[in-house]
C-alpha positions as CSV (number, residue, x, y, z in Angstrom):
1,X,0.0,0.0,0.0
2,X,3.0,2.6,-0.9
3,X,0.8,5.6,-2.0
4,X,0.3,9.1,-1.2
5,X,-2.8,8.2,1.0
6,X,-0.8,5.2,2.8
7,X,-0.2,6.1,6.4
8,X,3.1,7.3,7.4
9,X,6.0,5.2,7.9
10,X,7.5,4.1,11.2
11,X,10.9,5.4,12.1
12,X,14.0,3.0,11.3
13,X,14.6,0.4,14.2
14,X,17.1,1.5,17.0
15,X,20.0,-0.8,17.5
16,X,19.4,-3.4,19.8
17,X,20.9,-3.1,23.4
18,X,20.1,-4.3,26.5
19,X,16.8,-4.6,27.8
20,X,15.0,-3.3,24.6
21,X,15.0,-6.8,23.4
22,X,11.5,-7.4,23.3
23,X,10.7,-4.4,21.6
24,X,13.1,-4.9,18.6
25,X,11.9,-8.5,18.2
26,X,7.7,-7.1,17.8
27,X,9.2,-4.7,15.3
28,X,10.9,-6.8,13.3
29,X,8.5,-9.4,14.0
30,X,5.7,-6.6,12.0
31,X,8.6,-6.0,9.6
32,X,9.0,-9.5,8.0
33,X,5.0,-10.2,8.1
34,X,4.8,-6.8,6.2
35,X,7.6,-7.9,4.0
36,X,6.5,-11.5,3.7
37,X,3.3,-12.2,5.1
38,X,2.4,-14.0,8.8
39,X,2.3,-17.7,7.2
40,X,6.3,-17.5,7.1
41,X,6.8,-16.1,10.2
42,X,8.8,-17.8,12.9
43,X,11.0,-17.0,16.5
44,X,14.3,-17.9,14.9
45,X,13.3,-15.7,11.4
46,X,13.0,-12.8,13.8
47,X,16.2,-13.2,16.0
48,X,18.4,-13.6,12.4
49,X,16.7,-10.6,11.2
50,X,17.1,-8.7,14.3
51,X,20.8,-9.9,14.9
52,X,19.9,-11.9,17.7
53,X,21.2,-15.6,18.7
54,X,18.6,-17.8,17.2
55,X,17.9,-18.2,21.4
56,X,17.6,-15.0,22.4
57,X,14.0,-14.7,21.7
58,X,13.0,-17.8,23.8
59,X,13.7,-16.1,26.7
60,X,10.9,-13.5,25.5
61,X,8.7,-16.0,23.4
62,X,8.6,-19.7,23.8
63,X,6.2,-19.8,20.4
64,X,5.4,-18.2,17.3
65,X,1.6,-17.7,19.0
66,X,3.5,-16.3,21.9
67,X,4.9,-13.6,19.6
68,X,2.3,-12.8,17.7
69,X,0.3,-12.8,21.2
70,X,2.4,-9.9,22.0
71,X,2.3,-8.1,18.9
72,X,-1.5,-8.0,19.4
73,X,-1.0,-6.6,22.7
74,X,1.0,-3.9,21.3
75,X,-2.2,-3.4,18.7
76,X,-4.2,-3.1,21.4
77,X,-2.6,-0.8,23.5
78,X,-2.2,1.9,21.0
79,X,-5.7,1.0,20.2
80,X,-7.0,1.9,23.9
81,X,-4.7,5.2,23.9
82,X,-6.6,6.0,20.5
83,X,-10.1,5.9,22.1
84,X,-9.0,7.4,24.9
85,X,-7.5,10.4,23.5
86,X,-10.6,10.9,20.7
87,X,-12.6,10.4,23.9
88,X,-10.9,13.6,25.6
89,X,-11.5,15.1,22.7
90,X,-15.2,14.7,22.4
91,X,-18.3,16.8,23.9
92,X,-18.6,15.2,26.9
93,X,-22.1,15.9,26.9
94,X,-23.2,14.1,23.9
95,X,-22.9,10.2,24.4
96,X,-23.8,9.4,20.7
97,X,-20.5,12.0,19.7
98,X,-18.7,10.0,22.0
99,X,-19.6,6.3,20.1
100,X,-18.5,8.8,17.0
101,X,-14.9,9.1,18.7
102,X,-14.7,5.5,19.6
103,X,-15.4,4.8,15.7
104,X,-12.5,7.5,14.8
105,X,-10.0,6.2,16.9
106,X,-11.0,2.8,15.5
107,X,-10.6,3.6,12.1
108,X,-7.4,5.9,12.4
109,X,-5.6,3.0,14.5
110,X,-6.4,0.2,11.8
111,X,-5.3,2.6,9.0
112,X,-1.8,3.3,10.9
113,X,-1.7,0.0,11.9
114,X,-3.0,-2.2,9.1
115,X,-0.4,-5.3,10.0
116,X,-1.1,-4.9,14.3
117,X,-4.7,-4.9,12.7
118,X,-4.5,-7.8,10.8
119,X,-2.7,-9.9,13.7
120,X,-4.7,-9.0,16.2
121,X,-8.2,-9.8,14.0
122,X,-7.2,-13.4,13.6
123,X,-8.3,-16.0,16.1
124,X,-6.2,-18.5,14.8
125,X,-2.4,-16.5,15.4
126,X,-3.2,-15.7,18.7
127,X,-3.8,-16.4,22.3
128,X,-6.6,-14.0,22.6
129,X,-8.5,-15.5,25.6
130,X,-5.1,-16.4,27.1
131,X,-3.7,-13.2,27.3
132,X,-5.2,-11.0,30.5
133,X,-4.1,-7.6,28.4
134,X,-6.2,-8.3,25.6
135,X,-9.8,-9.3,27.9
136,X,-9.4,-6.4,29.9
137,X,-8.8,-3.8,27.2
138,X,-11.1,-5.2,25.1
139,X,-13.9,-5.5,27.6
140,X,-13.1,-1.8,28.9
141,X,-13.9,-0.6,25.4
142,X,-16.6,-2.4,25.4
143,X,-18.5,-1.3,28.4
144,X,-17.8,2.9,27.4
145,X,-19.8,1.6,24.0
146,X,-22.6,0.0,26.4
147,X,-22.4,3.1,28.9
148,X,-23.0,5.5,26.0
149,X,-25.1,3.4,24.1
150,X,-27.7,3.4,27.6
151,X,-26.8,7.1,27.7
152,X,-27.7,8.3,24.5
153,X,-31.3,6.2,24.8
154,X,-32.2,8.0,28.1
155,X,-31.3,11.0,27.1
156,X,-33.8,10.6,23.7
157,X,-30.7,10.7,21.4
158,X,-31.7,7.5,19.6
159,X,-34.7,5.5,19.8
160,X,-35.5,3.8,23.3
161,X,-36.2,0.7,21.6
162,X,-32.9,0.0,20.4
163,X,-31.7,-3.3,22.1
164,X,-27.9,-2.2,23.3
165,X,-26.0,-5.1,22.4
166,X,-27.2,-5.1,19.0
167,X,-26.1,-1.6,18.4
168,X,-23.0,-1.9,19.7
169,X,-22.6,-5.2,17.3
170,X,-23.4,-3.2,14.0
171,X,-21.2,-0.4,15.6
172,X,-18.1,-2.9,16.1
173,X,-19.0,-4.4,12.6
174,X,-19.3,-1.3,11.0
175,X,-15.7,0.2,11.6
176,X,-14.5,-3.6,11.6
177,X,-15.9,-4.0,8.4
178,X,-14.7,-0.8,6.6
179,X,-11.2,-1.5,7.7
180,X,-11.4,-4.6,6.5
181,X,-12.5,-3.5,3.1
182,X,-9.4,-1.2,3.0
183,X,-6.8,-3.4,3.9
184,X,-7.8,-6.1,2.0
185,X,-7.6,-3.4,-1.1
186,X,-11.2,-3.5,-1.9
187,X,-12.0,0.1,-2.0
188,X,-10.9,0.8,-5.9
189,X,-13.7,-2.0,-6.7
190,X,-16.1,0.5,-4.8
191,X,-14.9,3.4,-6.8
192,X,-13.5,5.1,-3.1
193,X,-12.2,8.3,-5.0
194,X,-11.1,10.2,-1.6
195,X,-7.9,9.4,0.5
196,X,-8.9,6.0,2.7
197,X,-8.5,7.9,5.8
198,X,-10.8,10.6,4.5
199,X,-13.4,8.1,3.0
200,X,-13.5,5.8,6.5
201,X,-14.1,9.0,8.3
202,X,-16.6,10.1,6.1
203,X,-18.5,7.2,6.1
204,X,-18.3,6.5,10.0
205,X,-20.1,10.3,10.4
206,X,-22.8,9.5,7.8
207,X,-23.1,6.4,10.0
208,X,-23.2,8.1,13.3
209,X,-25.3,10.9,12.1
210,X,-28.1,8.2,10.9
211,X,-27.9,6.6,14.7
212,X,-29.6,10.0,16.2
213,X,-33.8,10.0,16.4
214,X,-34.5,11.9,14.1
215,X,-37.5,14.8,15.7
């Protein structure tokens, strides 16, 4: 995805000295899936291409799933700082523009981060239930969508009637879904003539904007 509308590059890797271990192995771990895809991913690929003893990384990562475990949790701790800040940056006082920030910092963290986005989506690569970060986070996200979702119905910002979890499901499979289409390079098909950033954004405010009861 090398265009003018790709997000922007990561700074080159710092040399490797002690106690940054960990963190040069995730980013040369995202490196070589970027470069070669996950399927040929391995420990001992990632300690030659980090300049590590084909050992090192044991000490870190007794498995591939281990690894990729811990890039996920990388993916979703810059996801939670995402929400958060959006969140800071919302009126406090509307709970429907706060689902609106949750989408933004969604979308903008899967566009940055295609590659954390993709690892972290798949079931199958990683020890999601196994991995106490990865509830918690996710489940903390998830209750702010279920407090503003019961907010925003009390306060007669969308219709009463609206069963909460269901929202919250079409709102998680909305800015999933658009993501997805992205990444997976499906938006020239669709004739998406604006930047993807721009044309995510765009269509997560149509989205939100159709959530509020109309008078």
């Amino acid at each position: 995805m090398q265009s003018a509308s790709s997000p922007p590059g990561r700074p080159e890797r710092a040399g490797y000295h002690h106690g940054n271990l960990t963190e040069v192995l995730l980013e040369t771990a995202v490196r070589l899936i970027e470069e070669k895809g996950v399927d040929v991913l391995s420990v001992r690929e990632v300690a030659k291409r980090a300049g590590v003893s084909p050992g090192a990384p044991f000490r870190h990562f007794r498995s591939r799933n281990a690894l990729l475990t811990a890039v996920a949790e990388q993916a979703m701790t810059r996801l939670t700082e995402a929400v958060q800040a959006e969140l800071a940056a919302a009126d406090g006082g509307d709970p429907v523009a706060g689902l609106g920030a949750i989408g933004r910092a969604y979308l903008d963290w899967a566009w940055r981060n295609p590659t954390h986005f993709q690892v972290i989506s798949s079931r199958t690569l990683i020890d999601f239930h196994g991995s106490e970060l990865l509830v918690t986070r996710n489940e903390a996200i998830r209750q702010q969508m279920l407090a503003l979702i019961d907010e925003a119905r009390r306060s007669g910002l969308i219709r009463a009637d609206i069963d909460a979890g269901d929202l919250m499901l079409m709102l998680r499979a909305f800015a999933y879904g658009v993501s997805r289409m992205w990444i997976d390079g499906h938006f020239p098909e669709w004739k998406v003539g604006r930047p993807p950033d721009q044309a995510m954004r765009g269509a997560l405010d149509l989205f939100i904007g159709l959530l509020r009861e109309q008078p």
